[in-house]
Each structure stands twice: as structure tokens, then as C-alpha cells.
N, C-alpha and C positions, 0 to 999 in steps of 0.2 A: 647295688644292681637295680635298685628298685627307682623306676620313675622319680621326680619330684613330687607330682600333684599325689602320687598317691603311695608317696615314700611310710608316713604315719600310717595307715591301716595294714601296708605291709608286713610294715617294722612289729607291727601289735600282733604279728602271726605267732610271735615267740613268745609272748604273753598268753596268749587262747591256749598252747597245746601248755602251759603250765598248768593253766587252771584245769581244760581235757584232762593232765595227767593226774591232779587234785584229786579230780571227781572218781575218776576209778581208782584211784586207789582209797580212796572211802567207801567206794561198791563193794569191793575186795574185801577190805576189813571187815565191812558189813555180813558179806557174805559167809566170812570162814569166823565168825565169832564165837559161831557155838561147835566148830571141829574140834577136836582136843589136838592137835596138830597146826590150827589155825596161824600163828603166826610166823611157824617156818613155809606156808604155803604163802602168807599175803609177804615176808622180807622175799621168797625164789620168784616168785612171781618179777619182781622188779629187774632179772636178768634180759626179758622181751625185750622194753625201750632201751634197753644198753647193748641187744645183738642188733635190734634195729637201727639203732645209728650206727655203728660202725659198718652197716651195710651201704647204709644210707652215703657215708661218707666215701663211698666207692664211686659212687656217681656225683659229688658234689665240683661243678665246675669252677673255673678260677674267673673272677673278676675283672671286670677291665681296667679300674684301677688298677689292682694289681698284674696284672700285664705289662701295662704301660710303666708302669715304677719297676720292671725289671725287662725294659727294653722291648719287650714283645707286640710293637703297636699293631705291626699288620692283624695279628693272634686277637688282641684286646680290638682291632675294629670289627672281626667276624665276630667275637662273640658280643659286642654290643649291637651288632646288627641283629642278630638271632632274638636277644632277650629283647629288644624292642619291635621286633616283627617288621622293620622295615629296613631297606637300604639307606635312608634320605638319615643319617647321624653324623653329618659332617659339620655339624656346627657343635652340634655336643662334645663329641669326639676329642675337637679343637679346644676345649672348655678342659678336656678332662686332662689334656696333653700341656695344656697350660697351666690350670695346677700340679700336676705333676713335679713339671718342671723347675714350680716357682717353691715347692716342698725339698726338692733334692739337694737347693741350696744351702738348706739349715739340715745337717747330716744327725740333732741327735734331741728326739722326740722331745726326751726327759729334762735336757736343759731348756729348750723350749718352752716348756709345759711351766718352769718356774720364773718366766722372765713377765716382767710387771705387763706387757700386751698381752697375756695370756691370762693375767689373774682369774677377770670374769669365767674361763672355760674353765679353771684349776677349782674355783671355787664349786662351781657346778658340778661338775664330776667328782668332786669328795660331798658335800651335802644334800643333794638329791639320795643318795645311795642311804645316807647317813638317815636322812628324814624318813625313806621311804621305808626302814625295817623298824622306826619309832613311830609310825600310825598307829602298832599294835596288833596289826594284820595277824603276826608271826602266832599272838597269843589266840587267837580264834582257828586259824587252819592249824596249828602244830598239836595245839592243845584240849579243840574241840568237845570230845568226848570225856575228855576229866572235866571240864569247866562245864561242861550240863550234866554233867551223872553231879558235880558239887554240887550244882543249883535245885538237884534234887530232880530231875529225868534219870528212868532205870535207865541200865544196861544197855538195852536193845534202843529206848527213847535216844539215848545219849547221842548215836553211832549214828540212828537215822537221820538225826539233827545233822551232825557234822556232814552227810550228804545231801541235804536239803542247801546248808550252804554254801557247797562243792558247787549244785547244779544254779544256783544265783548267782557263785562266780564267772560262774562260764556266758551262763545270759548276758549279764553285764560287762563282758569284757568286750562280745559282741557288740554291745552299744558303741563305745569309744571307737572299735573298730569304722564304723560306719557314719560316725561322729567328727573324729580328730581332725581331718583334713579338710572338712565343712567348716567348724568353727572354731579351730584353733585349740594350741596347746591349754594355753592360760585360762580359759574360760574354764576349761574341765577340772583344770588342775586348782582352780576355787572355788565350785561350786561343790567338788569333791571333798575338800578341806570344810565347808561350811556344812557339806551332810553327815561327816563324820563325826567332825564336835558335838551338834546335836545330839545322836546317838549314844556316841558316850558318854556324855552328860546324863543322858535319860538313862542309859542302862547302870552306869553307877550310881545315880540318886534311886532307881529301884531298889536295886540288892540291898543298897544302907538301908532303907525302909522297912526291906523284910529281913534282911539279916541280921543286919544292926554289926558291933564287934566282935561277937560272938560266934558271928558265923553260922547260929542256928536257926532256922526258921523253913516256911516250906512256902510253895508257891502254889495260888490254883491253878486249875487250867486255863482259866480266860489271859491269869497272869503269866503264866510258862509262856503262853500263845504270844500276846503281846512283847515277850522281851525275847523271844525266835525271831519275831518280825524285825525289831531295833536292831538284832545283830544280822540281818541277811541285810536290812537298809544301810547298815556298816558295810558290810562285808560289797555290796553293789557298789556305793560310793569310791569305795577302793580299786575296785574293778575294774570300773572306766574313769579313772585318774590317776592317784599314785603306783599304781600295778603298771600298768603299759607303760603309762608317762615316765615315771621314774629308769624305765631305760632308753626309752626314745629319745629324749632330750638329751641329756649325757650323748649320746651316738651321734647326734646332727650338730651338736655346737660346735663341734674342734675342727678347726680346719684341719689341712690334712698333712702340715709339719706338725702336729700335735696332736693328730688322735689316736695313734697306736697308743701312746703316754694317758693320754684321757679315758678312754677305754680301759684301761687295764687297773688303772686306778677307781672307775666306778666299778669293774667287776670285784676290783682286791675290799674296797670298802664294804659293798654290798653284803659279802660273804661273812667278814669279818664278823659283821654287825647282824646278819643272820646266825652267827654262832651266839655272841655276846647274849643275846636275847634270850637262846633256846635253855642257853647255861642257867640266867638269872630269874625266867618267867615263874619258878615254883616256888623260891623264894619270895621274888615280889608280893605272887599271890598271900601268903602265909602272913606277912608280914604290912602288905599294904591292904590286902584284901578288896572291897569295893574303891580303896583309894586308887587301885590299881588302873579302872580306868581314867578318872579324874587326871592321873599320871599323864598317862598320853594323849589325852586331849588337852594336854596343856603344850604337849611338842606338837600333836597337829596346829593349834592355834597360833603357834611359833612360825610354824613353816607354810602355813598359807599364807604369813603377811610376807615371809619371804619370798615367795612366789610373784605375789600381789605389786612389790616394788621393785624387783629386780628382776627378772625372765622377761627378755623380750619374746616376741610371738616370734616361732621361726617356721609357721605353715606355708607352705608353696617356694620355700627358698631355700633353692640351689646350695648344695653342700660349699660348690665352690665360691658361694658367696658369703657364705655366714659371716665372714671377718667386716665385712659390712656392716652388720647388723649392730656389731658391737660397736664397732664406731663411733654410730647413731644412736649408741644409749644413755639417756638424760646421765647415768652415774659412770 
């Protein structure tokens, strides 16, 4: 539904109320810490955003796409007149009616989706997903508060930490928001990769410093200070690149006999690989310990040069163009 020119900051709406719902629910925890009931109030709490969407979904109107892929053009012209605030959509319209049409030809997404024209999209929609829960992210927001009470922040330090870098997700996410369609996917999505490595390069060569293998040692406060900073400049550089990026991309490259099939595949990946992660991060730590970041900046450093030689820029262009785009790829 969203415009072209301003389809990415859109699209990035569903990234922002991730990180919004991040951040309160680190208020929450923060708040009910010291209840003696605290954590059946912060798991009841999370009933809100799940009566709110299924209300929400009471009012959620149908697409024009999906209109017109089930015959309904007159339907899908009023409602793309309404969402663009004007009458004058008869060339879009025509755009939309014509891929439609040139999709209905090829009746079955999933075989599509495996035919060598499609590689480039198949690829993207399994490795983005795949990349984007080995940045490490998963082990700062899921893990937060064990990973600064370990580093040696009390209790109450540990929790305020983990909402300190709740409210730098959210900031930062605004950035890309107001970024992506200015200067493109690819610029954010390296520049993101190159602040990341940094950081956890710097925050693993700390901890070895002070922990060593042993895992014992304590931090001052100018040092606590300094390695809150390197994980909130983590945790930003994620924000406005592989957090937004890693579903924006996946959702604008498939055309549209293959993106039901593309979609579903970045969301089945994603999820997967958000499990995989949450399973393994307390062994890694035990076991890798400060190797653990060194770990993933060795897949971030993986996945910005994939970035770097293969993602074309797809800012300002038409969904129903994309198959273009690939065409015109040196690979």
C-alpha cells in the first residue's frame, strides 16, 4: 500500500513499534523487579498488544493488490484512490493491473521461487533472515540483564542497562526511518556492518582483558561506562541497518509471482533462527565466553561483504519493477 518514494520509512514502521515494544517491556521488568509477584505481572501484562491487535485487525483494510488478484478492480481502484488521497491513479493502477496479470500466469509461488530466474530473490530471502539473527543482536536484547549483572552491574544496574539500550534502539531505528529512502538500502546496510564489527571487536578484547578465561575479574566505573557505550553503539548500528533492513529488503525484491513464496521463507528463516540462538546463547557464553563476541563479528564481517557485492540498491523502485533490477546485476 505504501507509496514508492516512501515505501522504506513506511515499511520500517514495523521495526520502530518492535523496538517501542522492546523498550516497555524493559520498563515493565524494571518496574515489577522488586514485587514478589513481579514476573506474573511483566509475562499478564503482554496480553494488551495481543487484545490490541486482534482489534486492530477488525479495522485492517484489504489492498489493492490483493483486490485486483481476486477480481475486485473497481474495489482495489477506490481503495487506492483513498490511500493516495487523490482520484488521478490511473497509470499506477494500470501498473498494478499489469502485474497482476503477468503473476497469474505462473499459478504456484513455491515453484517459482526455485527456478534459476529467481535464485538471486531465493537467496536473499533465506540469508538476510539468516544474517540478520547472527549480528548477535538476539544476545544483547534477550539476554541483557544476565550479561551486565555477569559483567558485574547489580541487580537494579543490570535492568536499567537493558532499558538504556531499549531507548537507543528506538532512537536509532528512527534514524534509518528518516534515512533509508534518502540514501539507500546499501549504504546503511555497510556502514551498519562496519560499526558493528568495531564494537565487538572492542567489547570482546575488553572482557578478555579484564576477565581473562576465568571469567573473574571486575570492572570500574569509568570501565562499566565505556563498554554500556560500545554495546548501545552496537546495539544503534543495528537499529538503523540490519533490524529494519533485514525485512525491508526480503519484502521489495520478489516480484509478485514469487513473493508470497519469499516472504514466508524470510519470516520461516528468521524465526527459526531466532529460536536456534535463544537455545544456544548460554551455552556459547559458558563455553566461548569473551570468544563469543569475536564469534559474531566474524558473521557480521561475512555478511557486509555480502552485502557489499551483491544487493543491488532498490530505493525509489517500483515493486513492479524489481525484475529489472536483477537483470541489470553485474552477477
Amino acid at each position: 500500500m505504501a507509496p514508492t518514494k516512501i515505501r522504506g520509512a513506511l515499511n520500517m514502521g514495523f521495526q520502530m513499534m518492535i523496538t517501542i515494544g522492546i523498550l516497555i517491556a524493559n520498563l515493565i521488568n524494571y518496574g515489577t523487579s522488586e514485587h514478589e509477584n513481579g514476573w506474573i505481572i511483566s509475562l499478564g501484562v503482554g496480553a494488551v498488544p495481543a487484545i490490541l491487535l486482534c482489534l486492530g485487525s477488525l479495522f485492517l483494510g484489504d489492498t489493492p493488490n490483493s483486490l485486483i488478484e481476486r477480481g475486485q478492480h473497481e474495489n482495489a481502484k477506490i481503495m487506492l484512490q483513498k490511500i493516495r488521497g487523490t482520484k488521478n491513479v490511473e497509470e499506477e493502477f494500470q501498473d498494478l493491473i499489469d502485474a497482476s496479470e503477468q503473476a497469474k500466469k505462473v499459478e504456484h509461488p513455491w515453484k517459482n521461487i526455485v527456478q534459476p530466474k529467481y535464485r538471486p530473490q531465493l537467496t536473499f530471502c533465506s540469508l538476510t533472515p539468516f544474517f540478520q539473527q547472527f549480528t548477535g543482536i538476539n544476545v544483547i536484547m534477550f539476554y541483557a540483564p544476565v550479561l551486565f549483572k555477569t559483567l558485574g552491574f547489580g541487580n537494579e544496574a543490570s535492568l536499567m542497562s537493558a532499558v538504556i539500550t531499549g531507548g537507543v534502539n528506538v532512537v536509532a531505528t528512527l534514524v534509518s526511518i528518516f534515512t533509508v529512502d534518502k540514501f539507500g538500502r546499501k549504504i546503511l546496510f555497510i556502514e551498519g556492518g562496519a560499526q558493528k564489527f568495531i564494537c565487538q571487536i572492542a567489547i570482546g578484547g575488553m572482557i578478555a582483558a579484564k576477565f581473562g578465561l576465568s571469567g573473574e575479574g571486575s570492572l570500574t566505573k569509568g570501565e562499566a561506562n565505556l563498554l554500556l557505550f560500545l554495546i548501545c553503539a552496537y546495539v544503534a548500528a543495528y537499529a538503523w541497518s540490519w533490524g529494519p533492513l533485514g525485512w525491508l529488503v526480503p519484502s521489495e525484491i520478489c516480484s509478485l509471482e514469487a513473493r508470497s513464496a519469499g516472504q514466508a521463507i524470510n519470516v520461516g528463516v528468521n524465526m527459526l533462527f531466532t529460536f536456534f540462538i535463544a537455545q544456544i546463547f548460554l551455552t556459547l557464553l559458558c563455553h566461548l565466553k569473551f570468544g563469543l563476541f569475536f564469534f559474531f563479528a566474524g558473521f557480521v564481517l561475512i555478511m557486509t561483504i555480502f552485502i557489499a557485492l551483491f544487493l543491488p540498491e532498490t530505493k525509489n523502485v517500483p515493486i513492479e519493477e524489481m525484475n529489472r533490477v536483477w537483470k541489470s546485476h553485474w552477477f
